[in-house]
N, C-alpha and C positions, 0 to 999 in steps of 0.2 A: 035690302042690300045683297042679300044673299041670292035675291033670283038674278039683280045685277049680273054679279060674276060669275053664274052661270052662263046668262046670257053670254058676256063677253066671251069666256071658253068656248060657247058653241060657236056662236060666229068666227073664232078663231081657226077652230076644227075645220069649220063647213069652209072656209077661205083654204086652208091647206088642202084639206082633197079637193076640190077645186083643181086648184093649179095642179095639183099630183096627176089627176084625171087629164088633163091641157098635156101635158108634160108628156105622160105618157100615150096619149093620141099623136105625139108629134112624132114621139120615139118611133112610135108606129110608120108613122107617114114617111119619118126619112127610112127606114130600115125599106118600103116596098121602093123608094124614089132611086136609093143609090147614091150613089157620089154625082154621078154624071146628073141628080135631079136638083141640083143644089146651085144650079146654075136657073132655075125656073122660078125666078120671083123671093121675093123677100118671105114669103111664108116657107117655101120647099128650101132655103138656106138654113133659117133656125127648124125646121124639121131635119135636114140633113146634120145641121151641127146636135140637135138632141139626141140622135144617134149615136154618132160619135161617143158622144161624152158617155152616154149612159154605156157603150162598148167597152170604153176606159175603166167604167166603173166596176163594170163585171172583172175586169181584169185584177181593177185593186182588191174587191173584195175575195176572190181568188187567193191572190197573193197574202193578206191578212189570212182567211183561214190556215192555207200551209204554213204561216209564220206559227200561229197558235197554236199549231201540231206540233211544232218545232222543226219544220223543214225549213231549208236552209234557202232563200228566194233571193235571185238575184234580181238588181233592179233594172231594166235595159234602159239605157242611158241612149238619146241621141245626139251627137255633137252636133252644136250650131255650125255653120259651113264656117261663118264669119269667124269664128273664133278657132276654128280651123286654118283657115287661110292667115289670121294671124300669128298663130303658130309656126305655121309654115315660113312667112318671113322672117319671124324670130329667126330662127332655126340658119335663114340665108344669111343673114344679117352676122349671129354668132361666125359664121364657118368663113365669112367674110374676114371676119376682127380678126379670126385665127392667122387666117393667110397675111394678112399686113403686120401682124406680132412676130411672127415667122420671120420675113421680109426685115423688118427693123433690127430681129435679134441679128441675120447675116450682115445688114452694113453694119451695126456698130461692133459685129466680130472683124470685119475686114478694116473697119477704120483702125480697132485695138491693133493688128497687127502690121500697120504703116507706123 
């Protein structure tokens, strides 16, 4: 039973570096391809996206170390457009209400003074 689970661990291991190994040949392949190679077939996309992400990742573990220093990391935040743009209506919308509250309060002052 015991050579079992060894077995099983090994196979486990040798599956993870595996894909680690994949992983990081892709990281490779996007990093020499570029953004602009990411348009070249369904292999040079997820090599262009392994890049990516693994660039991200450098980023957060960056950020985690200076946190563990105690430096102070800010997080950069991208707004969605879309939720920009509904902001922005909000925003018409309120200044709108404003003007016709405005409006309402004038007639019912000049009605009060007939």
């Amino acid at each position: 039973m015991t050579d079992d689970v060894m077995r099983f661990f090994a196979a486990w291991m040798l599956t993870h570096e595996t894909a680690d190994e994949g992983l990081k040949a892709a990281v490779r392949r996007g990093e020499e391809g570029g953004v602009e190679g990411m348009g070249g077939g369904p292999d040079a996309f997820v090599d262009g996206l392994a890049a990516m992400v693994a660039e991200e990742k450098e980023k957060l573990k960056a950020d985690l170390e200076a946190r563990a220093r105690g430096e102070n990391v800010d997080i950069e935040e991208h707004p969605d457009p879309a939720i920009e743009e509904v902001r922005f209506e909000v925003s018409e919308m309120r200044g709108r209400l404003e003007s016709i509250e405005s409006m309402l309060e004038t007639l019912v002052r000049r009605l009060a003074e007939k």
